[in-house]
C-alpha positions in Angstrom: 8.5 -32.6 -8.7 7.7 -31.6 -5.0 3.7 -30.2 -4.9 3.9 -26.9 -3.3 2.2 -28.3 0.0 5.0 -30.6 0.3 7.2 -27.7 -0.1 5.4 -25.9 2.5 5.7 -28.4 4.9 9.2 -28.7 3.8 9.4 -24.8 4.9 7.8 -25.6 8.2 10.3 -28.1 8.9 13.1 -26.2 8.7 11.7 -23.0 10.8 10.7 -25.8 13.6 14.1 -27.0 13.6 15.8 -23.9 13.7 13.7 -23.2 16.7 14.6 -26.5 18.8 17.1 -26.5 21.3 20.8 -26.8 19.4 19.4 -24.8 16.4 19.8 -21.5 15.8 20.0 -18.7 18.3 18.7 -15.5 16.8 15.8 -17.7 15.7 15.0 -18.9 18.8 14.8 -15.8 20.1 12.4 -14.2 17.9 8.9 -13.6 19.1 5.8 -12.3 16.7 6.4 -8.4 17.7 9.8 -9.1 17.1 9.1 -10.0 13.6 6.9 -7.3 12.6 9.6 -5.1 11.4 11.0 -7.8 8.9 7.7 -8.6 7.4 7.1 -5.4 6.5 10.6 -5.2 5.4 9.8 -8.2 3.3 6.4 -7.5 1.8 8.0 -3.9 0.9 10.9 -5.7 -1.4 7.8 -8.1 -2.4 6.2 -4.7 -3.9 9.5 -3.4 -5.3 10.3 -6.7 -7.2 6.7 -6.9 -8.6 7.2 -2.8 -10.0 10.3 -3.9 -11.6 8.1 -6.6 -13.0 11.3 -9.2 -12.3 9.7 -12.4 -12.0 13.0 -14.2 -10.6 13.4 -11.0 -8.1 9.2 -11.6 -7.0 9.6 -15.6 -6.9 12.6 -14.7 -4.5 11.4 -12.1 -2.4 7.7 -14.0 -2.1 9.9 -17.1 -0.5 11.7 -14.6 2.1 7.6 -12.7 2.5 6.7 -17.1 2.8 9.4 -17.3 5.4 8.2 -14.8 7.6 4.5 -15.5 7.4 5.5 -19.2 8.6 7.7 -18.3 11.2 5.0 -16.4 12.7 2.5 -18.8 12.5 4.6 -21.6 14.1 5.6 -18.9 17.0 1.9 -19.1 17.6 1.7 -23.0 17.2 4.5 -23.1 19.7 2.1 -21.4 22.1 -1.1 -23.5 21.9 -3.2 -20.8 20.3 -3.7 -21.9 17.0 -2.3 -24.1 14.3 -0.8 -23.5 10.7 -3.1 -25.9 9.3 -6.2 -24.4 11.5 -5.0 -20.9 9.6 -5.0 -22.4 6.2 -8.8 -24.1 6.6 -9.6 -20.2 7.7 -8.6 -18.8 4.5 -9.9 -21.3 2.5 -13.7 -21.2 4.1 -13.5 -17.8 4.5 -12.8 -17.3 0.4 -15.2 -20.0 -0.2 -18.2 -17.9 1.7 -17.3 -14.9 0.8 -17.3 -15.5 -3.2 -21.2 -17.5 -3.2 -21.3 -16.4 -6.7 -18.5 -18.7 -7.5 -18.9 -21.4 -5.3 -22.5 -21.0 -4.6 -25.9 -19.9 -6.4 -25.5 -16.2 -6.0 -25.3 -14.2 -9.3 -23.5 -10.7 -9.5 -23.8 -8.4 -12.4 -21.3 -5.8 -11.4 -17.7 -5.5 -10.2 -19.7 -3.0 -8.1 -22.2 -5.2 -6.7 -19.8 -7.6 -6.0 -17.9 -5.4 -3.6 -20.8 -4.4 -1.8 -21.7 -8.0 -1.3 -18.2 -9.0 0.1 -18.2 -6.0 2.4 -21.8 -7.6 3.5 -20.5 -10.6 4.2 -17.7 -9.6 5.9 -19.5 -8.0 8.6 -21.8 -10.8 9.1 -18.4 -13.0 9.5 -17.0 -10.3 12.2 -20.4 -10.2 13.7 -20.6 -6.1 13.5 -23.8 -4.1 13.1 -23.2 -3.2 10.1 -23.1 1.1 10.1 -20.6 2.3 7.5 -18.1 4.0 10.1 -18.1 0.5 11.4 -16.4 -0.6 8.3 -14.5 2.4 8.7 -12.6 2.2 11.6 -12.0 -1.5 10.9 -9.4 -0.2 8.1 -6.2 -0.8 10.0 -4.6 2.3 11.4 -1.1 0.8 10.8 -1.6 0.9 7.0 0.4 3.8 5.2 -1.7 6.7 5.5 -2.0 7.2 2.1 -3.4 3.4 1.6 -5.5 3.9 4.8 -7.3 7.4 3.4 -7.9 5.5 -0.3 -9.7 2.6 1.4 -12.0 4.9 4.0 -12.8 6.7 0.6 -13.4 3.4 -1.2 -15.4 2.3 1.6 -17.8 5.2 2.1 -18.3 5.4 -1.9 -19.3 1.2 -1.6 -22.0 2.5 0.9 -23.3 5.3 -1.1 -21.1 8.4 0.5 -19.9 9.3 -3.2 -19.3 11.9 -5.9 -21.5 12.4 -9.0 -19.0 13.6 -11.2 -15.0 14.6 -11.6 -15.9 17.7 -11.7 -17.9 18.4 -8.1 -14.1 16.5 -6.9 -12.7 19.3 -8.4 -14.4 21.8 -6.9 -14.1 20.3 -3.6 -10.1 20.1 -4.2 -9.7 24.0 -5.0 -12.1 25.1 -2.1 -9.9 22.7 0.0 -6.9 24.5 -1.2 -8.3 27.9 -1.2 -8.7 27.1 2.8 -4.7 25.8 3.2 -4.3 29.4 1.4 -5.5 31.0 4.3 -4.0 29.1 6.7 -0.3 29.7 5.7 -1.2 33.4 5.2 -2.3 33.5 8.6 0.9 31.8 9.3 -1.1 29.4 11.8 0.8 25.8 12.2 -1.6 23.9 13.7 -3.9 25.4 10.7 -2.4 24.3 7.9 -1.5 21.0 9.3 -5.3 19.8 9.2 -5.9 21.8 5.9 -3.0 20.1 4.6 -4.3 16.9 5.2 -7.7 17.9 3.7 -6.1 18.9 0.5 -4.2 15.5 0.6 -7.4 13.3 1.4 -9.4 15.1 -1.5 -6.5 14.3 -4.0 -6.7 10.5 -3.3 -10.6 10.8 -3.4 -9.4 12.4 -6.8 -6.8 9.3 -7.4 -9.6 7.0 -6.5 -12.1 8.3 -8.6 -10.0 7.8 -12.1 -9.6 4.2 -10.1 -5.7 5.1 -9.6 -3.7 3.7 -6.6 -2.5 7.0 -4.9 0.7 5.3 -3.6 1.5 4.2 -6.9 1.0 7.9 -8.1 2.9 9.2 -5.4 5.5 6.3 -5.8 5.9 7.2 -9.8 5.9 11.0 -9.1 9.0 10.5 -6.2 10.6 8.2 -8.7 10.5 11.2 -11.4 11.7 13.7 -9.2 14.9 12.1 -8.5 15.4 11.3 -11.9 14.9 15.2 -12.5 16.8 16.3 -9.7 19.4 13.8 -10.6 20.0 15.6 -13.9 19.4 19.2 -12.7 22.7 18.0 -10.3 24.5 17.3 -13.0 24.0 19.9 -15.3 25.2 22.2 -12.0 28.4 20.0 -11.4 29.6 20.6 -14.8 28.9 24.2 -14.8 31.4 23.9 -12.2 28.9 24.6 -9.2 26.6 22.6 -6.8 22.4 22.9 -6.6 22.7 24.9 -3.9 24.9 28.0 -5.0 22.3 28.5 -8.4 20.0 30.8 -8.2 16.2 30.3 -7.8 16.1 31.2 -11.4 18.7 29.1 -12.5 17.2 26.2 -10.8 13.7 26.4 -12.8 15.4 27.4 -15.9 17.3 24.1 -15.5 14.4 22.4 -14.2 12.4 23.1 -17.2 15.5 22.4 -19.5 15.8 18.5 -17.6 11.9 17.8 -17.7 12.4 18.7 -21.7 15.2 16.3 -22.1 13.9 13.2 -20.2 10.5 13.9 -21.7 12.3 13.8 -25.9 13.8 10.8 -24.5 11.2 9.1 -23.2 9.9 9.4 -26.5 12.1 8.2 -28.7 12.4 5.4 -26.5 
């Protein structure tokens, strides 16, 4: 049986083939910008597979994620600016230093303490002073926002910019909502825009807190929505009308009567 370095080279073969003169055209063509949309197209159907908890769906979809992460690299090799293998001995010193209480004399007590370390390290490594909103504006701005505003929270809370309790959240969370209030009575746009996104960064603080991924949250809660709605539509069709011709009353009363049945369901499940 193949080791899976000989498999990766195996991988790197075929993508420097493809590239050479008499392979393939679209490959040859490609450039790293060009394949920034498909691995993000990847690494989303990566996520999917791994929700579905399908291993033969992951092992598939974390060959195509494979793919692309080689393909880019040997674009780069192609150039002269760094190597695959150069890459590879980066990761693998960079996990090495950055655990010392595996592979060196440091001991950690806490999960906690552990974090801090890394993020300690890790700014030693990019050689940057150190100040928290250093490590804040090194989160990448071309994360989902949602992911971006849970990791400046997590971030700040590492460094000691954190709440005491659930509760002082809370509080936070209805004063920021008392303030969107206000704005969409005044009927200002550019108002509740910002205390919109107030009211959303305190609900991941919120998320974070209970130590909840907020786009898993958010994922689940879309996912139950269109199961709702998806009912609610058919109870409408065979009443012989569409969503849109109930009534607002109608609507809720259905809604209520969906959320009821998928709820006895899920139960006797």
């Amino acid at each position: 049986m193949p080791s899976p370095g000989e498999r990766f080279e195996a991988l790197r073969q075929i993508i420097v083939t493809l590239r050479q003169p008499g392979g393939c055209p679209w490959d040859r063509r490609q450039t790293p910008q060009s394949l920034k949309s498909y691995l993000l197209e990847e690494a989303h159907e990566l996520l999917e597979a791994i929700d579905r908890d399908d291993a033969g769906l992951v092992r598939e979809e974390l060959g195509d994620l494979f793919f692309q992460l080689v393909f880019i690299g040997q674009l780069f090799e192609e150039q002269g600016r760094f190597t695959l293998a150069e890459s590879l001995a980066g990761i693998v010193e960079k996990m090495i230093k950055r655990h010392p209480h595996v592979f060196g004399d440091e001991v950690v007590a806490t999960e906690e303490e552990q974090r801090r370390r890394w993020n300690q390290l890790k700014s030693a490594e990019k050689k940057e002073p150190g100040a928290v909103v250093d490590l804040l504006n090194n989160v990448p701005r071309s994360l989902p926002a949602l992911r971006r505003a849970q990791r400046v929270c997590e971030r700040a809370a590492h460094n000691g910019f954190e709440w005491r309790d659930t509760g002082q959240a809370l509080a936070k969370l209805e004063e920021e909502v008392g303030e969107l209030r206000q704005a969409v009575a005044k009927g200002q746009p550019e108002t509740i825009d910002e205390e919109l996104g107030d009211v959303l960064f305190m609900l991941v603080n919120l998320g974070r807190l209970h130590k909840l991924n907020c786009e898993d949250s958010l994922a689940s809660a879309t996912n139950k929505f269109i199961r709702r709605f998806t009912r609610l539509e058919a109870k409408a069709k065979a009443g012989g009308r569409t969503v849109a011709e109930l009534s607002l009353a109608e609507q809720l009363g259905l809604w209520a009567e969906v959320k009821d049945e998928l709820a006895r369901e899920r139960e006797g499940a």
